[in-house]
PDB file as gemmi writes it, atoms N, CA and C in Angstrom:
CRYST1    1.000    1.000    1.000  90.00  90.00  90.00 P 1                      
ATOM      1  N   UNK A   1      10.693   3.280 -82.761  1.00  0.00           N  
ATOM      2  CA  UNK A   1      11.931   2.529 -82.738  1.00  0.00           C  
ATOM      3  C   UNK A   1      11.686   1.142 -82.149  1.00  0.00           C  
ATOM      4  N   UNK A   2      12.448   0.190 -82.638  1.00  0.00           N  
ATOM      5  CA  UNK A   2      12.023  -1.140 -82.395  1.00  0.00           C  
ATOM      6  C   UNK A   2      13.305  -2.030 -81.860  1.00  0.00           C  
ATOM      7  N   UNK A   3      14.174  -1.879 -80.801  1.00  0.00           N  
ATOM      8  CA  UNK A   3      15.228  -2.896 -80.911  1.00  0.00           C  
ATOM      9  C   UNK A   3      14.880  -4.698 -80.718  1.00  0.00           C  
ATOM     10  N   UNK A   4      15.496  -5.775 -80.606  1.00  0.00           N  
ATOM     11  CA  UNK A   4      15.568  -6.627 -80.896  1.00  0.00           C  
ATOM     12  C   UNK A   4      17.175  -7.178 -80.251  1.00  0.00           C  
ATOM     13  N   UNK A   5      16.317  -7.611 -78.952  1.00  0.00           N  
ATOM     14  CA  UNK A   5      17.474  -8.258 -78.050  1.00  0.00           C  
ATOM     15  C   UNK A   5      17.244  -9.163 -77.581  1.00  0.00           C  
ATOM     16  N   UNK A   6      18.099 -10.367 -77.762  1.00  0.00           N  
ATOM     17  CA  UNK A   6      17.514 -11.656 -77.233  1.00  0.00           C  
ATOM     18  C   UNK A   6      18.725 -12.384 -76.577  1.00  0.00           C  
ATOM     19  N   UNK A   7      18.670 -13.118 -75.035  1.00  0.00           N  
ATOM     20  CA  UNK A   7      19.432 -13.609 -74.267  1.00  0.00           C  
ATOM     21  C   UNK A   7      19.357 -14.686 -73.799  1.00  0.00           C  
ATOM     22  N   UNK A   8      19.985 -15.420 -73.289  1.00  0.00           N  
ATOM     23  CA  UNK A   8      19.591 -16.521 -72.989  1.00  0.00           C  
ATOM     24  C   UNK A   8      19.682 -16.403 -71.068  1.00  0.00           C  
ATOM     25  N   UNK A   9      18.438 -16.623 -70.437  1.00  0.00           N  
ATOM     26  CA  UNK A   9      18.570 -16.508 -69.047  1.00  0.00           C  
ATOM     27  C   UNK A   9      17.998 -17.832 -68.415  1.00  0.00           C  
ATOM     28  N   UNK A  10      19.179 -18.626 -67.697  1.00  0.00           N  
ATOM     29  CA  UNK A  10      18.671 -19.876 -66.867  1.00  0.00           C  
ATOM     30  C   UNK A  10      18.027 -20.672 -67.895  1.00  0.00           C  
ATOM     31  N   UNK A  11      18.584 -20.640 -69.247  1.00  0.00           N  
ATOM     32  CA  UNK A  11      18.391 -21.964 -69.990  1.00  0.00           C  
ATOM     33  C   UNK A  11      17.193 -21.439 -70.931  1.00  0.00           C  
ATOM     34  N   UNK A  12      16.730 -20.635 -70.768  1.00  0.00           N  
ATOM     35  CA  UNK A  12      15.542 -19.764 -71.722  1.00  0.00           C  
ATOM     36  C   UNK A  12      15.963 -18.672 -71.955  1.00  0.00           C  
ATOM     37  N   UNK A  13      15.634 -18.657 -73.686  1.00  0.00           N  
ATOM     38  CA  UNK A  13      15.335 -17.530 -74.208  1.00  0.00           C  
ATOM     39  C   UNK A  13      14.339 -16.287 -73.840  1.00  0.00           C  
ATOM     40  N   UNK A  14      14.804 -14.691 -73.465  1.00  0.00           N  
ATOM     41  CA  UNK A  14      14.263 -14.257 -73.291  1.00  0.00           C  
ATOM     42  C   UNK A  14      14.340 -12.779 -74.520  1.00  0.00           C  
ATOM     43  N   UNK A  15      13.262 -12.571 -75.027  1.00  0.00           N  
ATOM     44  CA  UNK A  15      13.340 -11.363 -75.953  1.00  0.00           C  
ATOM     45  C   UNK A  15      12.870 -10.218 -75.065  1.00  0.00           C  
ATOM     46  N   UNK A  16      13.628  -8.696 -75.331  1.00  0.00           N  
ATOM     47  CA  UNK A  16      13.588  -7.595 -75.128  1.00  0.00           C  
ATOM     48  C   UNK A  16      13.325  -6.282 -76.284  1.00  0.00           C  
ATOM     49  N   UNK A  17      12.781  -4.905 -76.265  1.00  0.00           N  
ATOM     50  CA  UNK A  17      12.574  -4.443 -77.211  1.00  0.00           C  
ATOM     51  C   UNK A  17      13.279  -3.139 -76.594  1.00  0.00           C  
ATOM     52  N   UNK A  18      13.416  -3.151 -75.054  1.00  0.00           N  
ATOM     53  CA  UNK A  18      14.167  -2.098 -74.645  1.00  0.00           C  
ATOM     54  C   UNK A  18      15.454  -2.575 -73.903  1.00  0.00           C  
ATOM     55  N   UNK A  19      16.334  -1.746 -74.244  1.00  0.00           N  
ATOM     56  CA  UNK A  19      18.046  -1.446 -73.382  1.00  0.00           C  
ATOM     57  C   UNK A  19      18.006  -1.680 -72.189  1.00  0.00           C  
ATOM     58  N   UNK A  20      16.831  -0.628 -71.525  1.00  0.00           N  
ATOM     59  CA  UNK A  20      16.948  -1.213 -69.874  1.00  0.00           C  
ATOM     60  C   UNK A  20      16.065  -2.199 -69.061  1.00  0.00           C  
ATOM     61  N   UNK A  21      15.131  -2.961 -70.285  1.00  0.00           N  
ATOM     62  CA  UNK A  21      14.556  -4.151 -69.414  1.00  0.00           C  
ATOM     63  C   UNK A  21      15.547  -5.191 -69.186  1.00  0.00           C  
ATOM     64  N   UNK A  22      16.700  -5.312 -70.032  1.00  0.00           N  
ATOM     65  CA  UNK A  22      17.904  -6.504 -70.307  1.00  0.00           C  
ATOM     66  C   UNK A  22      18.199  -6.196 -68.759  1.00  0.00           C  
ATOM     67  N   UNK A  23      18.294  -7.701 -68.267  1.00  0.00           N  
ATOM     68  CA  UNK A  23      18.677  -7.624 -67.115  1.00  0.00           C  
ATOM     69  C   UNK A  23      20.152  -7.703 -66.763  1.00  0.00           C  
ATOM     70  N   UNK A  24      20.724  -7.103 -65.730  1.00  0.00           N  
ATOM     71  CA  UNK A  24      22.300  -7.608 -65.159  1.00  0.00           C  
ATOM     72  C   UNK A  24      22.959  -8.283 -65.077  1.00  0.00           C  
ATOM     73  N   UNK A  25      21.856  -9.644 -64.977  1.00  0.00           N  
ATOM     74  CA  UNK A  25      23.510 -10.593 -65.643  1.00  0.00           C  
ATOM     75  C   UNK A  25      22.421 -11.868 -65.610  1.00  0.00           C  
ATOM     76  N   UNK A  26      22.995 -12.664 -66.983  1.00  0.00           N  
ATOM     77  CA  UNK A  26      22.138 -13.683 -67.540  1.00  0.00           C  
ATOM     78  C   UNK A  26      23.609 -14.679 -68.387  1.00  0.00           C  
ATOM     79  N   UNK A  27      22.655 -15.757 -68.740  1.00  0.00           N  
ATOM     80  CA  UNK A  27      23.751 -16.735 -69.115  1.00  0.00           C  
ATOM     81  C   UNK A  27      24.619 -16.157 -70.415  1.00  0.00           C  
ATOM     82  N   UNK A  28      24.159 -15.540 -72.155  1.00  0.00           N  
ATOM     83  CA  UNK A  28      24.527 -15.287 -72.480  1.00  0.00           C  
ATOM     84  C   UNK A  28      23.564 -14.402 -73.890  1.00  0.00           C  
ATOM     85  N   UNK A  29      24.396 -14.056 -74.520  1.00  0.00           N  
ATOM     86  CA  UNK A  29      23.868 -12.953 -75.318  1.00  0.00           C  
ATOM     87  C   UNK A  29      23.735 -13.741 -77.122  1.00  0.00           C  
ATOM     88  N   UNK A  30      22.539 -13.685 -77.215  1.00  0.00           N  
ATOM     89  CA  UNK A  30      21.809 -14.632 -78.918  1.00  0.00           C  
ATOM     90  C   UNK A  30      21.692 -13.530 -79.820  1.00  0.00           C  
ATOM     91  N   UNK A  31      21.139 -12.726 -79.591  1.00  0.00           N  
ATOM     92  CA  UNK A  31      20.989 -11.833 -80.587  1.00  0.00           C  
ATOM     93  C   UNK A  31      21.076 -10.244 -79.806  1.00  0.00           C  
ATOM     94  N   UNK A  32      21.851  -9.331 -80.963  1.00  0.00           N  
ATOM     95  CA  UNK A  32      21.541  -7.916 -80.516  1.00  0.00           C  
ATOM     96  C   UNK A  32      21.485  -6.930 -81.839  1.00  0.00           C  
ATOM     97  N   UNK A  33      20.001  -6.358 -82.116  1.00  0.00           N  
ATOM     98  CA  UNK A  33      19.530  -5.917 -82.946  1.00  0.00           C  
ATOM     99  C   UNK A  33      18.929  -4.327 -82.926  1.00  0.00           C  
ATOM    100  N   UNK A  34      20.004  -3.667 -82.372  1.00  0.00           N  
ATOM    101  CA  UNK A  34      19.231  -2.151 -82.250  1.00  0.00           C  
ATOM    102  C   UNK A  34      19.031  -1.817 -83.710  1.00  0.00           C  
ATOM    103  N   UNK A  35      17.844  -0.938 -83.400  1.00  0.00           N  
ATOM    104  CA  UNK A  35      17.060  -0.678 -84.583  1.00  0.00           C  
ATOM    105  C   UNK A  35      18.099   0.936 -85.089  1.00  0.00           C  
ATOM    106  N   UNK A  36      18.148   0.906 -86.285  1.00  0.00           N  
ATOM    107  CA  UNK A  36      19.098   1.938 -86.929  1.00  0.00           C  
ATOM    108  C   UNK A  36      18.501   2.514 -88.214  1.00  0.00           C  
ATOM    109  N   UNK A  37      18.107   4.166 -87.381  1.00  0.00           N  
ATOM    110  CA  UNK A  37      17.425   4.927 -88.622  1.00  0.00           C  
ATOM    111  C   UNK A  37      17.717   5.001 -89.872  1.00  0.00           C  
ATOM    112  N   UNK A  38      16.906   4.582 -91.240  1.00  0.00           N  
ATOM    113  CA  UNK A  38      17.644   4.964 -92.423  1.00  0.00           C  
ATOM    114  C   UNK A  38      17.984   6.678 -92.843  1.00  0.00           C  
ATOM    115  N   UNK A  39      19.163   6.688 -93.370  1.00  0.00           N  
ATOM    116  CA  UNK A  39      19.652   7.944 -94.130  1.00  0.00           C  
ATOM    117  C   UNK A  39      18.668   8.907 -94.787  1.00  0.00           C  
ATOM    118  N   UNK A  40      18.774   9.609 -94.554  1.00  0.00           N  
ATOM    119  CA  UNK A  40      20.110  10.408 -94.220  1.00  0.00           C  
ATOM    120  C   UNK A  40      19.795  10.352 -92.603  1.00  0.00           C  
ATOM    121  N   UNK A  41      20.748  10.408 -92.059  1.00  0.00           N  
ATOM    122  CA  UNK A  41      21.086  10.809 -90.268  1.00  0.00           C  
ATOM    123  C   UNK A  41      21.549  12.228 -90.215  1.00  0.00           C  
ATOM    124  N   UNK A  42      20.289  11.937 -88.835  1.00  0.00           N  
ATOM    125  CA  UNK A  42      20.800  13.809 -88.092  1.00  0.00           C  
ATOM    126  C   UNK A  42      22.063  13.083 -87.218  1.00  0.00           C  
ATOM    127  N   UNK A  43      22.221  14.714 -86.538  1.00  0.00           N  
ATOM    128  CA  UNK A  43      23.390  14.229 -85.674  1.00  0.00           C  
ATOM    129  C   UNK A  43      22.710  13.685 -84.330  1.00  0.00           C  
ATOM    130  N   UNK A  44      21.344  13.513 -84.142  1.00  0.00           N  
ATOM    131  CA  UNK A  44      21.022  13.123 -82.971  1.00  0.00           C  
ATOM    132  C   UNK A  44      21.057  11.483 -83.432  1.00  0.00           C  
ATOM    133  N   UNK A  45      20.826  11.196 -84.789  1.00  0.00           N  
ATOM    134  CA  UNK A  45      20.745   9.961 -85.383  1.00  0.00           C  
ATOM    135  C   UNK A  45      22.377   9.434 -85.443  1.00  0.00           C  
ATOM    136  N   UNK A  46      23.262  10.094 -85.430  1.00  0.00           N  
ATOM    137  CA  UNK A  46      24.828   9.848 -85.076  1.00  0.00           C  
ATOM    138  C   UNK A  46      25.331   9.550 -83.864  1.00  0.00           C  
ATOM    139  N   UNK A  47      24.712   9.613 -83.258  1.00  0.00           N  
ATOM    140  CA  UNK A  47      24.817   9.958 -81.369  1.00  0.00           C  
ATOM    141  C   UNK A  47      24.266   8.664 -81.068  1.00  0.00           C  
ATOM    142  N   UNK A  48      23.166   8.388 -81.766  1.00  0.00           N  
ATOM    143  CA  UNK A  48      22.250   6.666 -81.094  1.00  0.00           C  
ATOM    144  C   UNK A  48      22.749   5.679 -81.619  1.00  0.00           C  
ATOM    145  N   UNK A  49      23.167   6.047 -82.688  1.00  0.00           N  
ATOM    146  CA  UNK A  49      23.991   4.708 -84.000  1.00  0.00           C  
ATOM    147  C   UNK A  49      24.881   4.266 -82.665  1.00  0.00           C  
ATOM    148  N   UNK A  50      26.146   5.811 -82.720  1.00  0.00           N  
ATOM    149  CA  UNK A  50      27.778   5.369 -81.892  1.00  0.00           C  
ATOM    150  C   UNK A  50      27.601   5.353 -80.853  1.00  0.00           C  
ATOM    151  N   UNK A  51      26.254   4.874 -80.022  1.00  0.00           N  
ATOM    152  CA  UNK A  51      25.867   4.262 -78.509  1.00  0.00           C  
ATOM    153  C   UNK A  51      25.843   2.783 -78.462  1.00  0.00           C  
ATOM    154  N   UNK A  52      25.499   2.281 -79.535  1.00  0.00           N  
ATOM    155  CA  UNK A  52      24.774   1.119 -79.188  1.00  0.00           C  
ATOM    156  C   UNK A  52      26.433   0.145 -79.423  1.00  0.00           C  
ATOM    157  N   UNK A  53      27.765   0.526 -80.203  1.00  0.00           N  
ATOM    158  CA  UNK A  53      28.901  -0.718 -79.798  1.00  0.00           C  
ATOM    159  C   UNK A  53      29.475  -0.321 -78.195  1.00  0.00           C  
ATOM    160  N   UNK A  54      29.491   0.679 -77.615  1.00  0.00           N  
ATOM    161  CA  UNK A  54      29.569   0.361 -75.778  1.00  0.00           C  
ATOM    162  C   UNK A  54      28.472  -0.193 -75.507  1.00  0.00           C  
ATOM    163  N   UNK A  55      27.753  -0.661 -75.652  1.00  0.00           N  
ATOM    164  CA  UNK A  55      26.470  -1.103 -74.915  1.00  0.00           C  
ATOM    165  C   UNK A  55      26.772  -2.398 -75.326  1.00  0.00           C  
ATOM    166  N   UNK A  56      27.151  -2.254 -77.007  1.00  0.00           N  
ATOM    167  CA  UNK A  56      27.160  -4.471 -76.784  1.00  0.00           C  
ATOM    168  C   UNK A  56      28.277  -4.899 -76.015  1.00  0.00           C  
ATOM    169  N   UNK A  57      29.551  -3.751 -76.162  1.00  0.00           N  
ATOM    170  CA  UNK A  57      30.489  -4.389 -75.221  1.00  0.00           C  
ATOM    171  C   UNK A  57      30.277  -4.565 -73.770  1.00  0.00           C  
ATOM    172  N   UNK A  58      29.368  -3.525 -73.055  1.00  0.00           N  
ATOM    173  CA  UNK A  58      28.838  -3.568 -71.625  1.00  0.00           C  
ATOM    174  C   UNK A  58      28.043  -4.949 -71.600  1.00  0.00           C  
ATOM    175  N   UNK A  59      27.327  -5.287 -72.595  1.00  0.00           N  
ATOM    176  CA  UNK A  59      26.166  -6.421 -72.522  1.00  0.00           C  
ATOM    177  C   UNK A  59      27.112  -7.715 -72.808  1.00  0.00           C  
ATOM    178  N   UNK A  60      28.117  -7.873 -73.252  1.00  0.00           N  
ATOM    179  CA  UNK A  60      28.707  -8.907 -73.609  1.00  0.00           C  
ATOM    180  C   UNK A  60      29.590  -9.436 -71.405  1.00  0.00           C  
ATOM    181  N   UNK A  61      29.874  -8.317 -71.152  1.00  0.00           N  
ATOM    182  CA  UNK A  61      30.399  -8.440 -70.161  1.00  0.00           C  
ATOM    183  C   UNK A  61      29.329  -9.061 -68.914  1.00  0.00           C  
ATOM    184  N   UNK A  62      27.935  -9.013 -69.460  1.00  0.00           N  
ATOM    185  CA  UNK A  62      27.648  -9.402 -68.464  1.00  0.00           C  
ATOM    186  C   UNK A  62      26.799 -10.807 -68.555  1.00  0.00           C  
ATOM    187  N   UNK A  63      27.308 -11.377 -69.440  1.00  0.00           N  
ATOM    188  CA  UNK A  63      27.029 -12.667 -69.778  1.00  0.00           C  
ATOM    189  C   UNK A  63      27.953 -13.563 -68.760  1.00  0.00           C  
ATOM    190  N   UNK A  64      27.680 -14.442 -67.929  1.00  0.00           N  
ATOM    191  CA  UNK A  64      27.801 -15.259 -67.332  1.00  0.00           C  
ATOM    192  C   UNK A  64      28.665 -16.955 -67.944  1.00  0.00           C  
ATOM    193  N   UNK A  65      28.244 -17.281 -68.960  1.00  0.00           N  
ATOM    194  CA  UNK A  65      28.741 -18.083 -70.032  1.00  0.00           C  
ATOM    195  C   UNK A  65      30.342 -17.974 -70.802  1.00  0.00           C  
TER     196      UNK A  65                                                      
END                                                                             
């Protein structure tokens, strides 16, 4: 699995490939690219999909900007 998260912290771009290296609070949010298994989906593949819109809303909140 490969996500693709990129933020902007203290005026630089910083890229991430994991959820919990993103740090707590940074200027603002450039890109958010969780990686999403192709079909067919299990239900464990249903479960990671409908995680990742609380997480952009958690990550949006902690943009500073």
């Amino acid at each position: 699995m490969k996500h693709e998260f990129i933020i902007l912290l203290n005026g630089e771009l910083k890229t991430y490939e994991r959820w919990e290296d993103i740090p707590k609070k940074f200027d603002a949010v450039i890109k958010f690219n969780p990686y999403m298994p192709p079909p067919p989906h299990t239900k464990e593949d249903h479960e990671e999909i409908e995680s990742w819109m609380p997480r952009f809303q958690e990550l949006m909140k902690r943009g500073t900007l």
